[in-house]
N, C-alpha and C positions, 0 to 999 in steps of 0.2 A: 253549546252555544251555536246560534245559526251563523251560517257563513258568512251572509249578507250584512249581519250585525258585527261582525266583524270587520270585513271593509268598511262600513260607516264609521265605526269608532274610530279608524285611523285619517279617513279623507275629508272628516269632515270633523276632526278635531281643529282647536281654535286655533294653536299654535302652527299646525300645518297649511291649518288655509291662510293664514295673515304670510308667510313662505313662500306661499303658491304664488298667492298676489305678486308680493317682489319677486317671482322667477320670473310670471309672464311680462309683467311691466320690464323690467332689464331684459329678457327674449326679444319685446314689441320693439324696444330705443336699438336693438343690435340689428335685427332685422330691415332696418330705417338709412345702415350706413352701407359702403361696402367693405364687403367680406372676401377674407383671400384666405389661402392655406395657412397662410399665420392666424388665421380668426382659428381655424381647426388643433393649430397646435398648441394655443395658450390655451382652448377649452380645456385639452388634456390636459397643460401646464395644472390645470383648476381644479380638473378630479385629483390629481397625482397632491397635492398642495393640501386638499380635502382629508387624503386616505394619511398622508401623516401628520395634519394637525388633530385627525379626531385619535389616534393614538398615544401621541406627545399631550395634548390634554386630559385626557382620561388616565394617563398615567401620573404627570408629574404636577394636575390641577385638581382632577376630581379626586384624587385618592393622598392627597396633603395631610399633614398632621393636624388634626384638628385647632383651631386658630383662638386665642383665648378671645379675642373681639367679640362679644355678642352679634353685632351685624354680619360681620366675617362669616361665621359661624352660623347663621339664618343661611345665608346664602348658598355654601358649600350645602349645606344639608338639605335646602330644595335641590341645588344641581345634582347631587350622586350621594351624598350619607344616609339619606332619606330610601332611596330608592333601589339598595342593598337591605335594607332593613325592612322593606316591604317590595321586593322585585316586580311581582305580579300585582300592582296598583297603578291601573290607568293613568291617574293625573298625574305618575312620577314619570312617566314613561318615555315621554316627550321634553325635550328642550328646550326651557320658557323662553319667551321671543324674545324675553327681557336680556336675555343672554346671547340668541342667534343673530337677531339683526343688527347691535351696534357691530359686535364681531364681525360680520362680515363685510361693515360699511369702514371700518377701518382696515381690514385686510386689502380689502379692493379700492381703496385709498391709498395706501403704501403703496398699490400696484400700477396706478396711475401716475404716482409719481414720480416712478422706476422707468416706463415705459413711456410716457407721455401720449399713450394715447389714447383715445377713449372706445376704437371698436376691437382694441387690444384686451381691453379693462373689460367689457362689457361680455368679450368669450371668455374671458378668464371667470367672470363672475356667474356667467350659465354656467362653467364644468363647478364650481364649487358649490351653486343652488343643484346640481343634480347629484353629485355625489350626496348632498346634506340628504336628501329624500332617498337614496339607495342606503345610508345608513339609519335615520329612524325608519325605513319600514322592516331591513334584517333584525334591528334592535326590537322592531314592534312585535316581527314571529317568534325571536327566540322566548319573546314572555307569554304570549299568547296560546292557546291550544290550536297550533296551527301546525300541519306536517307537512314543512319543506319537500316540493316536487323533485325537486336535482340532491345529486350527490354534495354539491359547495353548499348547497343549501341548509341541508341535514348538518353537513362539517362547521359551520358558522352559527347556527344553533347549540350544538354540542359545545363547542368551545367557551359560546358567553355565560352556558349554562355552568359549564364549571368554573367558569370565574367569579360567580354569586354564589356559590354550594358546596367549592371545593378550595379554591384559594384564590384570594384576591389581586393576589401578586404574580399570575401570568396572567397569559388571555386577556390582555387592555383591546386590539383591536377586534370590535364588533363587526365592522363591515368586511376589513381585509388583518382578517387574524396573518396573513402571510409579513406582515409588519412586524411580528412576535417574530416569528420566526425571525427575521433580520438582525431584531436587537435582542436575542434571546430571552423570550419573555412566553415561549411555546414550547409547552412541553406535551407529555401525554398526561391526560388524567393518571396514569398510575403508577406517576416515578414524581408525585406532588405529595406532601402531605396535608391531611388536613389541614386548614386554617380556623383558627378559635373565633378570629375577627369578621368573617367574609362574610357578617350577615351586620356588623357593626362596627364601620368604621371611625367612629368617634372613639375605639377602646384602643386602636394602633399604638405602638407606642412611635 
């Protein structure tokens, strides 16, 4: 597959550009107020908030005991049941916006109302619109036929790879597997044993 077709597939999918949109526009409103070294360290606040929500949700949301609700059960399986069962499929690949942008308009709602203020809210909400794009495009390489340039690169491929192929039950963080490690959920590939379910999570028990 050409290279270039590859960048397109990811910058100029739907769900990423509708994302882009609300990063520049929240960029454009922050850009508008002043900014101090507190703008710089809720941005962090933003990524750091990022790298264990997308953790904490892919562990204890996307990989749920499958839900007797048939809508339930629609849902979960576009967000992650689906997407195990066909890793290497495009439309799964990405985060439907149906799911990224209320979540973020509530998080950064809570945050607003913690901090009362809005060019507090609005670096808070750039670190979590940039970590969100540094995790779908590591998510995007580890499925794609693409070879990571860096060493973290290669290591954060390997790792999501064996959590589709090898078991399902480590390896939750995609962008910062070093999360695993904290809450012991990192191991190496060869002190796991296979898993029967890691390609179908609707058979967990």
């Amino acid at each position: 597959m050409k290279e270039n077709r590859l960048y397109r597939d990811f910058f100029l999918h739907f769900d990423i550009l509708v994302m882009a949109g609300i990063f520049l526009v929240v960029l454009g409103f922050l850009f508008t107020l002043e900014l101090s070294l507190f703008s710089l360290l809720f941005f962090a606040v933003g990524i750091v908030t990022y790298m264990f929500s997308e953790y904490l949700t892919h562990r204890f949301l996307f990989h749920i005991k499958a839900p007797k609700n048939p809508f339930l059960l629609y849902l979960i399986k576009r967000l992650h049941y689906d997407h195990h069962k066909k890793p290497n499929d495009l439309k799964l690949l990405f985060l439907p916006i149906w799911y990224s942008a209320p979540n973020l308009f509530v998080l950064c709602l809570l945050f607003y109302f913690i901090t009362g203020s809005m060019s507090f809210t609005l670096a808070f909400t750039t670190g979590i619109l940039f970590m969100f794009f540094v995790y779908e495009w590591k998510h995007y390489v580890a499925h794609r036929p693409m070879k990571p340039k860096t060493r973290f690169g290669r290591w954060l491929k390997k790792t999501h790879v064996l959590h589709h192929y090898k078991n399902e039950n480590y390896w939750y963080g995609v962008s910062t597997p070093f999360v695993d490690v904290l809450f012991g959920t990192y191991k190496e590939g060869s002190d796991v044993e296979m898993s029967e379910t890691a390609k179908d999570l609707e058979k967990r028990a």
